[in-house]
Every structure is written in structure tokens, then in C-alpha cells.
mmCIF file of the C-alpha atoms, coordinates in Angstrom:
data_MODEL
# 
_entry.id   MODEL 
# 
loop_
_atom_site.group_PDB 
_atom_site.id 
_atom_site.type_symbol 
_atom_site.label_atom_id 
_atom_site.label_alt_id 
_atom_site.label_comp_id 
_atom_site.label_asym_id 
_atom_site.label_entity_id 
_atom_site.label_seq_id 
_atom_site.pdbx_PDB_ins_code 
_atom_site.Cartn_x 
_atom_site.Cartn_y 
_atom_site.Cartn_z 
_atom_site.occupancy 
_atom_site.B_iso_or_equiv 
_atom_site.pdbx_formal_charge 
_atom_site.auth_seq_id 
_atom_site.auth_comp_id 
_atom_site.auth_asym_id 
_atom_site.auth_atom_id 
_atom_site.pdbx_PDB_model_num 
ATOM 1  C CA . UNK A 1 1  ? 169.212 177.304 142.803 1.00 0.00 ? 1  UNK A CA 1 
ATOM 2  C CA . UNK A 1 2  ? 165.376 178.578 142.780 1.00 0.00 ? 2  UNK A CA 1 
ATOM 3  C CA . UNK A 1 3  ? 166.699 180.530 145.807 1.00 0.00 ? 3  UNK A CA 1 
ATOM 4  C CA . UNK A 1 4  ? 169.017 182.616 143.619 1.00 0.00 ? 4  UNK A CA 1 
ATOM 5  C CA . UNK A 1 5  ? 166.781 182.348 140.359 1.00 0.00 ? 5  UNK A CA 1 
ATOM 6  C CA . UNK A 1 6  ? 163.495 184.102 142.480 1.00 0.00 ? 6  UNK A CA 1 
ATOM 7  C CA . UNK A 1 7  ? 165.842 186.909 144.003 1.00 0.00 ? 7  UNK A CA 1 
ATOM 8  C CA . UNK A 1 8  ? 167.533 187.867 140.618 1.00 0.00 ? 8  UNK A CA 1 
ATOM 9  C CA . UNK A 1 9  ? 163.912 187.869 139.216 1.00 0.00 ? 9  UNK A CA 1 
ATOM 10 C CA . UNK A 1 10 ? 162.553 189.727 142.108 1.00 0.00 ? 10 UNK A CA 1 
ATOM 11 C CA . UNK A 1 11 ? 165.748 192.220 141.898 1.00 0.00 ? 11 UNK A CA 1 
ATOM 12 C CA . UNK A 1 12 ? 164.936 192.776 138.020 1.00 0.00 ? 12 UNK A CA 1 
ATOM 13 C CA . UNK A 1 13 ? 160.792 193.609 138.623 1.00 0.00 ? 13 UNK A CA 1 
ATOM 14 C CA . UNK A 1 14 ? 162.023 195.951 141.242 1.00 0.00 ? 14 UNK A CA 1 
ATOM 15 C CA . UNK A 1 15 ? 164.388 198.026 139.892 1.00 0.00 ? 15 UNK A CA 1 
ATOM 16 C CA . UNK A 1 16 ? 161.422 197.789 136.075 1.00 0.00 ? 16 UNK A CA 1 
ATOM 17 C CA . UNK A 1 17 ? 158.950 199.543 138.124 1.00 0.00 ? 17 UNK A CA 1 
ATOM 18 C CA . UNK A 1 18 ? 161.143 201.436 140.592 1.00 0.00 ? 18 UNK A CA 1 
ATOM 19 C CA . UNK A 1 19 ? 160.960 205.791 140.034 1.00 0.00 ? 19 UNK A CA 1 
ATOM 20 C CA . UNK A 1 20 ? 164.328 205.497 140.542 1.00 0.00 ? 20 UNK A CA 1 
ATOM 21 C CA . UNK A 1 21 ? 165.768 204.219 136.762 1.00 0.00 ? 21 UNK A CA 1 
ATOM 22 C CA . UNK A 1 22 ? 166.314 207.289 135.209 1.00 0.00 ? 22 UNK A CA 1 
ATOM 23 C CA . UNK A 1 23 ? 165.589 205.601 131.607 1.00 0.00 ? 23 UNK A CA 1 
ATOM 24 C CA . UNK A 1 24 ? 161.705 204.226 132.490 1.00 0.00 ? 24 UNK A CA 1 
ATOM 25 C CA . UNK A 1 25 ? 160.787 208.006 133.569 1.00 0.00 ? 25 UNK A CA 1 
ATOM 26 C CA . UNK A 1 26 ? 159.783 210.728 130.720 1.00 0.00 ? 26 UNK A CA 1 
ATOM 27 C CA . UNK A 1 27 ? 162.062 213.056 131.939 1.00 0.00 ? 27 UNK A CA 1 
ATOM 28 C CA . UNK A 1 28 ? 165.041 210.246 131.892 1.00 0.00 ? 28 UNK A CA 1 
ATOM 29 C CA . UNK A 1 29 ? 164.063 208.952 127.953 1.00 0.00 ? 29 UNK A CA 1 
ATOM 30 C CA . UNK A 1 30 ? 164.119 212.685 127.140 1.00 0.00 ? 30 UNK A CA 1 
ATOM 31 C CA . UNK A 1 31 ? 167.767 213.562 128.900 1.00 0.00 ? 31 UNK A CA 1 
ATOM 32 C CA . UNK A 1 32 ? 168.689 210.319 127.021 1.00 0.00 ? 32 UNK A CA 1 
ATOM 33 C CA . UNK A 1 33 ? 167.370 211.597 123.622 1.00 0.00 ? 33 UNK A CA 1 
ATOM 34 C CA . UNK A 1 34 ? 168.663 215.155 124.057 1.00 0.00 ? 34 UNK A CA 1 
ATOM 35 C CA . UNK A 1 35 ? 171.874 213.456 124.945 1.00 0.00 ? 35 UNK A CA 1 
ATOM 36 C CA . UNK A 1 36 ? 172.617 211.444 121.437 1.00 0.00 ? 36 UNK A CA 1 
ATOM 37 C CA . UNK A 1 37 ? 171.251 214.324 119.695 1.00 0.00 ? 37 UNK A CA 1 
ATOM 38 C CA . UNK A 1 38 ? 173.982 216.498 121.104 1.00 0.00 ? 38 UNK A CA 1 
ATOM 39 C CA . UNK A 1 39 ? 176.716 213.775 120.226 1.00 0.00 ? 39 UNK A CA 1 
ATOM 40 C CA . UNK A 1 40 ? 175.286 213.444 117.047 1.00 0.00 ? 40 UNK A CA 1 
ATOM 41 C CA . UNK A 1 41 ? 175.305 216.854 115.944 1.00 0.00 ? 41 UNK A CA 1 
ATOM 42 C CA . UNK A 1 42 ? 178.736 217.734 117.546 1.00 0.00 ? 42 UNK A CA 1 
ATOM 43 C CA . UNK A 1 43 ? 180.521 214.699 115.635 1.00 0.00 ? 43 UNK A CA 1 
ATOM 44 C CA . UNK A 1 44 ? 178.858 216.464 112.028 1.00 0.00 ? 44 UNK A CA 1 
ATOM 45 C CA . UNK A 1 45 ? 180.019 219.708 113.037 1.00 0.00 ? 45 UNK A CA 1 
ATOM 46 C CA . UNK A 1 46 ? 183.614 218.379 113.739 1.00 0.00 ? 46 UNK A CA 1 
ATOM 47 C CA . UNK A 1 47 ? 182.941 215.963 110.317 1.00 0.00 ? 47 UNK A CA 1 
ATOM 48 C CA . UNK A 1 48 ? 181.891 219.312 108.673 1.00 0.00 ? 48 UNK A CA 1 
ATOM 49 C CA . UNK A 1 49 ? 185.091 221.541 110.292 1.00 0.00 ? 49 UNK A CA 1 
ATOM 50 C CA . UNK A 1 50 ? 187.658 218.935 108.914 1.00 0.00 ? 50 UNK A CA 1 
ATOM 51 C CA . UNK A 1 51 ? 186.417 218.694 105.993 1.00 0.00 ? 51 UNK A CA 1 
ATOM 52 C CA . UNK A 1 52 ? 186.554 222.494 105.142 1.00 0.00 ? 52 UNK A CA 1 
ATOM 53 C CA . UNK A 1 53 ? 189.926 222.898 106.434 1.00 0.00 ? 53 UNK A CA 1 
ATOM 54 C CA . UNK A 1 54 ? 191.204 220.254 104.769 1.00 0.00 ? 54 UNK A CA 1 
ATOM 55 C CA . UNK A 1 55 ? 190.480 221.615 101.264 1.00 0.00 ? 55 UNK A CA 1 
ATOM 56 C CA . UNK A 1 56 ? 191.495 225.006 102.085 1.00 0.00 ? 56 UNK A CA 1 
ATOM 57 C CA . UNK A 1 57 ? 194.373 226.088 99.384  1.00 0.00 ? 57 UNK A CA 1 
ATOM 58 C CA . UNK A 1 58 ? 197.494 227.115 100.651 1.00 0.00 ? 58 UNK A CA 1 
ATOM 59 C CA . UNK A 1 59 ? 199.066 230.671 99.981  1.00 0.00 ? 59 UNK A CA 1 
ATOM 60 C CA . UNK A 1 60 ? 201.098 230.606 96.836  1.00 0.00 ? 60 UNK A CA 1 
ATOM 61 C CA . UNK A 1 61 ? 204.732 231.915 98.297  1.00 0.00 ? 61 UNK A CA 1 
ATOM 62 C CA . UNK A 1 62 ? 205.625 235.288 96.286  1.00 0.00 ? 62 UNK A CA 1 
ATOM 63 C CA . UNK A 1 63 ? 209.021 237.037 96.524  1.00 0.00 ? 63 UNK A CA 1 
ATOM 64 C CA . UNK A 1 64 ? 208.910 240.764 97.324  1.00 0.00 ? 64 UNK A CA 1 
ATOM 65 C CA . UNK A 1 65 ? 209.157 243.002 94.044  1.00 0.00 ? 65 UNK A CA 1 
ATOM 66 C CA . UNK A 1 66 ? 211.981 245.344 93.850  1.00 0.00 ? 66 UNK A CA 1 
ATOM 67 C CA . UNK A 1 67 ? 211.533 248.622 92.193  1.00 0.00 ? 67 UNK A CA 1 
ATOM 68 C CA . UNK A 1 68 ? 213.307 251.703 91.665  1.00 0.00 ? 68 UNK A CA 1 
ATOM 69 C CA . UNK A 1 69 ? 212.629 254.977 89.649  1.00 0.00 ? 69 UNK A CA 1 
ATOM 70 C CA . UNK A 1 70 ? 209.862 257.524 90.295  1.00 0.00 ? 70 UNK A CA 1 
ATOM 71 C CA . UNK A 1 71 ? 207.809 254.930 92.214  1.00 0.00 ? 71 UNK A CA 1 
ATOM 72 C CA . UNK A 1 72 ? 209.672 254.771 95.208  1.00 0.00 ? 72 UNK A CA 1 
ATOM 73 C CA . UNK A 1 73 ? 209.722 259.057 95.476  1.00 0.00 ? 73 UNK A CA 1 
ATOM 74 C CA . UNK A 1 74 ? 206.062 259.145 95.883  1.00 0.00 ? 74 UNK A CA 1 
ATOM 75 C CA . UNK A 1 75 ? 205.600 257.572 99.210  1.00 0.00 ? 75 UNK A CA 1 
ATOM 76 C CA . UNK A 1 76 ? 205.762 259.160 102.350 1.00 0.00 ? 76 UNK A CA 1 
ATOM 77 C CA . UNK A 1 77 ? 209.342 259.144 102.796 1.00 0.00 ? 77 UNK A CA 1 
ATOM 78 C CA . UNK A 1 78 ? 209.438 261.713 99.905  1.00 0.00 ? 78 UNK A CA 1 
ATOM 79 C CA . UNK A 1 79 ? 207.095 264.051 101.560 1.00 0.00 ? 79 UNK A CA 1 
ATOM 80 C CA . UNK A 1 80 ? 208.836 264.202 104.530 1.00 0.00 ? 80 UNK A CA 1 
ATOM 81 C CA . UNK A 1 81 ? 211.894 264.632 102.598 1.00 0.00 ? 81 UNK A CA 1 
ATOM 82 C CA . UNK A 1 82 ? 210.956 267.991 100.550 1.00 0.00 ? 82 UNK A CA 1 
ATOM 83 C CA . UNK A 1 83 ? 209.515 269.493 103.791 1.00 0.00 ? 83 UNK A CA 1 
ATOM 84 C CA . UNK A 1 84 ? 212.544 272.477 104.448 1.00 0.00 ? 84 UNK A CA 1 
# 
């Protein structure tokens, strides 16, 4: 038992002081930083996108107008119309 007890503890000191664990370097704590800083901000911006498109009105529905009389001369269609 104080076999397995000294080679877990030796194990653990190793891999403390070992370069090698990526979260005991500088450069490893600051990957790890910029990291949750990037999930943080993306889950806001989705937070932030959801809510704006939730609240967004919809389009009232209209029926087309129909007209007749003078209005419907002056387009385009009239022009080409008069031309001899």
C-alpha cells in the first residue's frame, strides 16, 4: 500500500513541476483565459441575437388596392400607348 501511495505522490509532484502542463505555464493560463473569454462573449452575443429577433414585429398582411380612373393612365403603359 505505501508502494502505490509514494508512486501516485511521486506521479502528482512530477507532472506540478513538469514544463509540460499546459495550465502551470504563462502562456497555458493565458490560452486558458483567452479561451472562456471567447465562450463568454460568444454565448452574450447569441443571448443578445435572440433576444432582438425575438421581439421583432411581424409585417401587418395588406391586400393590394385596386384602382381605376385617371390613375392607372399615367404610368408607363400610357406613354407607350400614345406613342403613334
Amino acid at each position: 500500500m505505501k508502494i502505490h501511495l509514494r508512486a501516485v505522490v511521486a506521479l502528482f509532484l512530477a507532472t506540478l513541476f513538469l514544463p509540460g502542463c499546459s495550465m502551470l505555464t504563462h502562456s497555458g493560463r493565458q490560452q486558458a483565459a483567452y479561451a472562456r473569454y471567447v465562450s463568454k462573449s460568444s454565448k452574450g452575443r447569441v443571448k443578445q441575437q435572440r433576444l432582438f429577433h425575438s421581439n421583432k414585429p411581424a409585417m401587418p398582411v395588406t391586400e393590394p388596392v385596386e384602382s381605376s380612373g385617371p390613375a392607372e393612365s399615367s404610368g408607363p403603359q400610357a406613354v407607350a400607348e400614345n406613342v403613334p
